[in-house]
N, C-alpha and C positions, 0 to 999 in steps of 0.2 A: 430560412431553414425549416424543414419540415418538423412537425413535433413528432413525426414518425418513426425516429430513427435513433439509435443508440449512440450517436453524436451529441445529440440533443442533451441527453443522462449526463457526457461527462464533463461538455461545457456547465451545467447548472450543478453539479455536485461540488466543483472547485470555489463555484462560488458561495454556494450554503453551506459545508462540510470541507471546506478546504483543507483544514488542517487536522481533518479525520484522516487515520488509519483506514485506506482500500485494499490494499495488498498485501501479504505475511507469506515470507520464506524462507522457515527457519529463523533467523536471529535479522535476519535479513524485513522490515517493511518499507510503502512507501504510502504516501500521504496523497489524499485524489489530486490536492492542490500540483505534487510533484508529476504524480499519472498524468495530469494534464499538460503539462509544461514538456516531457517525454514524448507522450503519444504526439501534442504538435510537429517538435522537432520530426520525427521518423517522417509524418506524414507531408511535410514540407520537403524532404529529402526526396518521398516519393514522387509528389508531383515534376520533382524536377529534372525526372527522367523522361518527361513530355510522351508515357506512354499514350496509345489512344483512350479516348474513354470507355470505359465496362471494360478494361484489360483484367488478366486472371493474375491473380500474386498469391504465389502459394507460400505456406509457413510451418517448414519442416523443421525441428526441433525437437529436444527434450523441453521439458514443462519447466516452466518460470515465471518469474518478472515480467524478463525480457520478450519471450512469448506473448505474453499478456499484452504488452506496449504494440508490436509487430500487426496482435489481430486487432486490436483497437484504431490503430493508426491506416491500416488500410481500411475498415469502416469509414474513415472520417477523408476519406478519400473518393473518386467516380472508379478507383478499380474495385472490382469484387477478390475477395478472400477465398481460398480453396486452402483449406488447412489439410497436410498430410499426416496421417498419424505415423510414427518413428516404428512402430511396430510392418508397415511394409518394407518390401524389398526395392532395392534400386529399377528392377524390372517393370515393377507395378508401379511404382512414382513414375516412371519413364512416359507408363500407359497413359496415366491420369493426364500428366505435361503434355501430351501428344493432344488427348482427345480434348483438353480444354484451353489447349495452345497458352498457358502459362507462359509469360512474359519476365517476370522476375518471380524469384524465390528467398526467400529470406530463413535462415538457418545461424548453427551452431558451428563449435570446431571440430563437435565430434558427428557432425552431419554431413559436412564438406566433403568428407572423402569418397560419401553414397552418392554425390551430386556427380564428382566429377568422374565415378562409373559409367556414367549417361552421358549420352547425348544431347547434354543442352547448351544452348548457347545464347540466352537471353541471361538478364542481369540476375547478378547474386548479393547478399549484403548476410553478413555474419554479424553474430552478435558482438564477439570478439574481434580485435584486433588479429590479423595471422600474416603470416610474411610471404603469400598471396599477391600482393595488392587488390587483396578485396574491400570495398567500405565496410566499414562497419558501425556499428548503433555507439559505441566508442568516442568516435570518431565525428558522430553525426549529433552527438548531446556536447560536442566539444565545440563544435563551428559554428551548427544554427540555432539562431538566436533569435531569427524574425520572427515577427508578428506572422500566426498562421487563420487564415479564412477562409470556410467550407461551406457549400451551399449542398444539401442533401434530399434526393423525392424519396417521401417514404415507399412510392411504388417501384424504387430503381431495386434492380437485383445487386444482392448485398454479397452474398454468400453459398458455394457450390461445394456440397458435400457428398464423399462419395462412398458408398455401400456397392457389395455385391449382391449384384442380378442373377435371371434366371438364364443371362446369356454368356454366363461364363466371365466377365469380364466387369470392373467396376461400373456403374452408372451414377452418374453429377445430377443430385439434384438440387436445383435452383431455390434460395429462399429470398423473399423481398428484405429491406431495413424492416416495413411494416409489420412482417412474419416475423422477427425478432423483437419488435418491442412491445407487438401482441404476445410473444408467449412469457415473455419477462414478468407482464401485467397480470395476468390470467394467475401463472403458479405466485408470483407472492402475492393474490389475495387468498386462493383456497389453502394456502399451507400458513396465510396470516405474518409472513414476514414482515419484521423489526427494523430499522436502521439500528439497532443496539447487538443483532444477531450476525454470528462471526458463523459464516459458511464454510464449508470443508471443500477445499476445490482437488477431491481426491480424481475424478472421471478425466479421464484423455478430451482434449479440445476441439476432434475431427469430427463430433457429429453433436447434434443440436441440443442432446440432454445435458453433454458436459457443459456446453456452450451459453447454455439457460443461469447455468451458476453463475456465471463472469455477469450476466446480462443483467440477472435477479440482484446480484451485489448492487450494480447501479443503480435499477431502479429504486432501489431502499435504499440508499450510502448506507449499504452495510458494509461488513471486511468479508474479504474473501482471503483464505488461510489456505494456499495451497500445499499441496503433497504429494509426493509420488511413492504409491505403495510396493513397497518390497517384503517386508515383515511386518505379521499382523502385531508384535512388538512395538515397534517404529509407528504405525497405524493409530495405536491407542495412545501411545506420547502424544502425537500430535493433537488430539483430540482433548488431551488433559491440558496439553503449554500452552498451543493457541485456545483456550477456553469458547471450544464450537461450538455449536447448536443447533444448528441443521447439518446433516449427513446424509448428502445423496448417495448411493449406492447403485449395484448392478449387484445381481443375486450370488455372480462369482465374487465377488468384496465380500459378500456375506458368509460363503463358503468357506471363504479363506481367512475369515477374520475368527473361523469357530473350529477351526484344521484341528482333529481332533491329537492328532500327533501333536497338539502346541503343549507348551506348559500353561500352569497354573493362568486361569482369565485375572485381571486386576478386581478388583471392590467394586463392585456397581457403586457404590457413595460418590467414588470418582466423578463418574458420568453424569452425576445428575443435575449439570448444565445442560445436556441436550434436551431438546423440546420436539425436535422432528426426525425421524429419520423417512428416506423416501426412496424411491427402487423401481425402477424402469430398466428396457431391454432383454427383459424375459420373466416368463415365471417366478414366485416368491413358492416355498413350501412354506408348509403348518411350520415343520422343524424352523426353519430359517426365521421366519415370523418370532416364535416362539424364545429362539435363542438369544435375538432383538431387544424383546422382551423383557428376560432376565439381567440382560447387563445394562440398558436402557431403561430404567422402572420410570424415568418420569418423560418419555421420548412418546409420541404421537407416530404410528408408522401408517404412512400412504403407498400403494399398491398402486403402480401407472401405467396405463398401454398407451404409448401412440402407435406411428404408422409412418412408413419412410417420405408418405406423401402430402403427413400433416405431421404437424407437432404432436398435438398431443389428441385423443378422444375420449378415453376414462381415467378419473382415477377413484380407487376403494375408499371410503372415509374412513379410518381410525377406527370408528365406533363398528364396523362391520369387520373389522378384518381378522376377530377372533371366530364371529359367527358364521362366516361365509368367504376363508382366505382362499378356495380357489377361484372366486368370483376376480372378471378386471375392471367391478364397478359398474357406474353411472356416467352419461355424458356428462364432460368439464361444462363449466361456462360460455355459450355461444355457438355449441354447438349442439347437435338433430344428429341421432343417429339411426340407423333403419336397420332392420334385416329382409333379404327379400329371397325368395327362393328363386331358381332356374328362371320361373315363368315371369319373375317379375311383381307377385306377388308377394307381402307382407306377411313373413312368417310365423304361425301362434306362439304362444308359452311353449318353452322346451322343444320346438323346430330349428333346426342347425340351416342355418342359412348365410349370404353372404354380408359381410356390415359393410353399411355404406355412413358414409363421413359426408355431414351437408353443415355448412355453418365457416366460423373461422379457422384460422389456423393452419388453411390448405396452401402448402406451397406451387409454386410456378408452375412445376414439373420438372421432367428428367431431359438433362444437356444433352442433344445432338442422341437424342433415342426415340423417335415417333412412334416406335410399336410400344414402347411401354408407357409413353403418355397416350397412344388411344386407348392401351387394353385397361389403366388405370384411372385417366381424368376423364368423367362423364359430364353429360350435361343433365341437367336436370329432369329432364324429361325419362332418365330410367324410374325415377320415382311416382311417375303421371298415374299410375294404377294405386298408390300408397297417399300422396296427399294433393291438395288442392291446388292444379295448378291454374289459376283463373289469369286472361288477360296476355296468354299463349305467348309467356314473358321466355326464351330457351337460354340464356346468355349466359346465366349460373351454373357455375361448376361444379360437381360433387366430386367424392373417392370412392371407385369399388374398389375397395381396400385389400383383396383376396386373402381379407380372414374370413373365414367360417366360427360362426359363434352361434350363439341362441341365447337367448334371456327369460329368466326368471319369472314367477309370477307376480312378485314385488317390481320387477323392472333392472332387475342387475345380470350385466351382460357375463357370459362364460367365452373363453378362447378356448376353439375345439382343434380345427387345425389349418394350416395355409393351404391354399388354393395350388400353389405348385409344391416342388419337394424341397425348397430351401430348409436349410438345416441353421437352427438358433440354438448357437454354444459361447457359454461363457460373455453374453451380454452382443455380442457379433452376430450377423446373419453371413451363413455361408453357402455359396454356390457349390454344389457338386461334381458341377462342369469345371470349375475353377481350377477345382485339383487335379482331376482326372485331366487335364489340358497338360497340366505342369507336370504329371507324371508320363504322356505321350511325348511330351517336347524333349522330356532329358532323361528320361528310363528308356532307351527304346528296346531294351530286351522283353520288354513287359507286352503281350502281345493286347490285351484285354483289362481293361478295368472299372468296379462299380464303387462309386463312392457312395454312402446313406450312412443314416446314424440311429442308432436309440437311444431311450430313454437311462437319462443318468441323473440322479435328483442331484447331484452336489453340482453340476454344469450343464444343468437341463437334456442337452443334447450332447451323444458321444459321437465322433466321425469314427467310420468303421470304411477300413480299406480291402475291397478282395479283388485277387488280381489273377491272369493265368500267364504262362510262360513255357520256355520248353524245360526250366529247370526250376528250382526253388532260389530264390535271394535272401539272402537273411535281413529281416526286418530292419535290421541295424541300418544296413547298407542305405535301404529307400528313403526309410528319415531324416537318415544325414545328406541324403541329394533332394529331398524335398524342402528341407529348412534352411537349403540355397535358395528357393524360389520362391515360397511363402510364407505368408505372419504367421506367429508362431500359433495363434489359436486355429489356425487352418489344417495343422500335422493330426493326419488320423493318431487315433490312439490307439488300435490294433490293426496289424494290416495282416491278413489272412491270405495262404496260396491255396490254390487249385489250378487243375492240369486245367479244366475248360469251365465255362461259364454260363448258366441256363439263359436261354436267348428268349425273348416271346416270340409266338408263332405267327404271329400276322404280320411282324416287323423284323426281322433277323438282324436287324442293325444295333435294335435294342437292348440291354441285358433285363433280363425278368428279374427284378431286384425283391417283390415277395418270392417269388419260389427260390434265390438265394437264401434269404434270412431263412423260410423252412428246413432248408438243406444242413444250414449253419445252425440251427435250432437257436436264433439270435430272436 
């Protein structure tokens, strides 16, 4: 068994910490000792579907336990994991199944019925028992009993997650075991995590920051306290009952946790168990920092950018994030970061240039997508004009990450803006093709349409819908046939008419989306 691998975490946690508290759900815990006895069972079930090896098992649900067991037990297996977040539609699961030919899928009772929308016809397994005859995880802690043995590379591909591109449609990208148990390593040494410290498992499990929580628990047998936020009410309990301590966040959590329509906040006294809180997936403001702050008096706040192509590349330390919160920091641990302009050159102090990612932490690349692993996975040789490359070694991989940033003259980098027009709302990267696709497919009154966003400090990014037609739709109308077809953070928040739409001149295909916004005085 590789020590590469997050296998490895929960075979030796059962055995030093067995009878430690891993899991909290509500009134609900389990004990790693138990986590491991579970995660065996599923993952003996799995093998005995004699899928091939590297099959895809994806794990569509609401947040749990149960969840928890499902992504662990396929780790401890040769299939890799493609977690679906519950926030897509039956259409776009359908996509993901199709483009990564997903084999089994593993779900709830209130998931079942999105499955069998689709077309799929490879194995299902619910958590629950349902009068189906579907297996279920029930079913599967009832029967197997046996002695379970797994042999793991940490260079095998673990896990394929999936974000919107600039091609309108989701792209899988590949992560190894070893990209998991390096970033597990990395964040609990700079954030200094405890096996005594109870993590907040508030972040959805379809993409690698939520996923670092579950990882981070094991690597430190800490607890991981999960919860699914609806009210920032509900939000704060949990933070008081299960007595947390680290609170990762997306800047919408923080938004929503400070809604100024809430009532009265509780006593910061309350809070002063937390020791961390941390925030990835978009921009932090001063405000948001600030408000952290006040209810958090003895909490540590870390500022983090990664990159869909690596884990992680900066984070802010605590001690700067009063002095300089729109900064995304300093390179983490192991990793060289560059900026280089057009020509290839190393950009000075305060030149916006493109960052490139050299070091750990880089994943595989993008599933069954070679235009977006040339235009993104380089070889080292773009950096040949920046540093030393002696012994004309090409074989190392960098990320031209298409952020545009510039850095400081102390050395802390700035996020200026993306390379193409992806739109970052509410912790999400959005395609603008995506929507405008979903709105040609099932609007077809709509003759024209431009999707873009601006600036909106409470969700960083607003989607902004304008459309032409031969009459006006009422707003109502398009939302409610758009939120048949997309997650819900994808629904513009205004959608504006006009009879026609300014086109650029070299391209007539195109809509000229600045002289819109002029038009629109947006």
């Amino acid at each position: 068994m590789s020590i590469n691998c997050i296998r490895t975490l929960i075979e030796d946690a059962q055995v030093t910490h067995g009878d430690k508290i891993a899991l909290v759900l509500n009134e609900k815990s389990m004990t790693y000792s138990e986590l491991y006895t579970k995660v065996n069972q599923v993952a003996y079930y799995l093998n005995e579907l004699n899928l091939p090896k590297d099959s895809r098992v994806g794990v569509y649900s609401n947040k749990g336990i149960e969840q928890v067991i499902a992504i662990l037990a396929i780790l401890s297996t040769n299939y890799i994991l493609v977690p679906l977040t519950k926030l897509l539609k039956p259409e776009q699961i359908e996509y993901i199944i199709n483009d990564c030919d997903i084999k089994c899928i593993i779900t709830d009772k209130l998931k079942l019925q999105s499955i069998e929308e689709i077309s799929f016809d490879g194995h299902i397994v619910s958590y629950e028992t349902s009068d189906k005859q579907i297996p279920s995880f029930e079913e599967i802690f009832k029967y197997y009993n046996k002695p379970y043995v797994c042999d793991i590379n940490g260079h095998n591909n673990a896990l394929i997650t999936y974000s919107f591109g600039v091609s309108g449609t989701p792209k899988g990208i590949v992560i190894s075991h070893r990209n998991l148990i390096d970033s597990a390593r990395v964040v609990s040494g700079y954030l200094d995590l405890k096996e005594e410290d109870v993590i907040s498992g508030l972040l959805i499990f379809n993409l690698d920051y939520g996923l670092n929580q579950l990882f981070c628990t094991l690597y430190k047998r800490a607890t991981l306290a999960l919860h699914r936020f609806i009210l920032a009410g509900d939000f704060f309990n949990h933070i008081i009952d299960d007595s947390v301590t680290i609170i990762p966040l997306m800047p919408i959590n923080i938004t929503q946790m400070f809604d100024e329509e809430m009532q009265r906040l509780p006593s910061a006294e309350l809070f002063a168990n937390v020791k961390t809180i941390t925030s990835s997936g978009g921009n932090v403001t001063h405000k948001m920092i600030s408000e952290c702050k006040k209810l958090f008096t003895n909490a540590n706040f870390y500022s983090m950018h990664g990159l869909t192509e690596a884990f992680r590349s900066t984070y802010l330390d605590p001690s700067q994030v009063g002095i300089r919160p729109d900064s995304i920091g300093k390179a983490i641990s192991d990793v060289e970061l560059y900026v280089i302009n057009k020509d290839g050159k190393e950009c000075g102090v305060r030149e916006v240039g493109e960052l490139i990612h050299r070091g750990g932490y880089i994943y595989k690349g993008f599933w069954n997508a070679p235009e977006q692993n040339e235009q993104r996975f380089k070889s080292i040789q773009i950096l040949k004009d920046v540093i030393n490359l002696e012994g004309q070694l090409t074989d190392e991989i960098v990320v031209a990450s298409g952020d545009y940033v510039y850095k400081d003259e102390e050395g802390y980098f700035y996020f200026v803006a993306r390379h193409d027009n992806m739109i970052k709302t509410r912790g999400f990267r959005v395609s603008p093709l995506e929507i405008e696709s979903a709105v040609a497919k099932n609007i077809p009154q709509i003759e024209q349409c431009a999707i873009f966003s601006i600036d909106n400090e409470l969700i960083e990014e607003e989607i902004i819908m304008v459309y032409s037609a031969s009459s006006e739709i009422a707003p109502k109308e398009i939302l409610f046939e758009l939120k048949k077809h997309l997650a819900s953070y994808m629904i513009p928040s205004r959608v504006i008419y006009k009879k026609s739409l300014p086109l650029i001149q070299s391209d007539k295909n195109k809509i000229n989306i600045d002289e819109l916004k002029k038009e629109l005085e947006i």
